[in-house]
C-alpha positions in Angstrom: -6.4 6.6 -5.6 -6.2 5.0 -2.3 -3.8 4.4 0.1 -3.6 0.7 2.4 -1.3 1.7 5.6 -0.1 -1.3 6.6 -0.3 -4.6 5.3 -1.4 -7.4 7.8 -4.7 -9.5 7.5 -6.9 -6.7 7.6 -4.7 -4.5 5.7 -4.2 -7.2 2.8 -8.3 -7.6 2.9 -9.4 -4.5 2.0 -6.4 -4.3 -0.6 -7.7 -7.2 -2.1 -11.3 -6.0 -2.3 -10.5 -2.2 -3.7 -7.8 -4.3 -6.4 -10.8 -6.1 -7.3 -12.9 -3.6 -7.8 -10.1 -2.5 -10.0 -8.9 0.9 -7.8 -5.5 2.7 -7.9 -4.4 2.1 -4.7 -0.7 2.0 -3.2 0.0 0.0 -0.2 3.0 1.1 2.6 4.3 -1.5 5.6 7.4 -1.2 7.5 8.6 -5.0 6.2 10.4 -5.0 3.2 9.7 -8.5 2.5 6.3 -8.4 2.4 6.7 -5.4 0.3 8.5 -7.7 -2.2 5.8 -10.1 -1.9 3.3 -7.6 -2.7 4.9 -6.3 -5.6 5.1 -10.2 -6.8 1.1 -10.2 -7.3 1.2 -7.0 -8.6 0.6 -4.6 -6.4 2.2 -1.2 -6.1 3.8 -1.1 -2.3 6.2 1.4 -0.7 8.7 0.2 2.0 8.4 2.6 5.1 6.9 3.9 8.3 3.5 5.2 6.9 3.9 7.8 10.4 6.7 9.8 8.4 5.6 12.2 5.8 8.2 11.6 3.4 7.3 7.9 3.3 3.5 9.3 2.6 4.8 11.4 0.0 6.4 8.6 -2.0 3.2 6.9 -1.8 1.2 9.1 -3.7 -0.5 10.8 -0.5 -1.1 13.8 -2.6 -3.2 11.9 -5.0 -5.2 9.7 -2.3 -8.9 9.7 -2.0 
């Protein structure tokens, strides 16, 4: 499983290539509307600042490659 920490151009690139390649992966960004977005094309997002451990925690960091 992967984690994507932060979701801007470069972010949404490589989420888009390890999705492809058909990888777990969880993305986290700090805007909650592109959160929504995310979770519209299926991806599996987490709302937070990716610096706070509890936000990591929620987002699988445990399980991340």
């Amino acid at each position: 499983m992967y984690l994507v920490l932060g979701c801007g151009d470069v972010g949404f690139s490589v989420a888009s290539e390890l999705k492809g390649r058909g990888v777990e992966l969880t993305l986290v960004d700090s805007d909650s509307k592109r959160v929504g977005q995310l979770k519209q094309m299926g991806y599996n997002a987490v709302v937070g600042d990716f610096t706070q451990p509890e936000v990591l925690k929620e987002a699988g960091f445990e399980r991340a490659d």
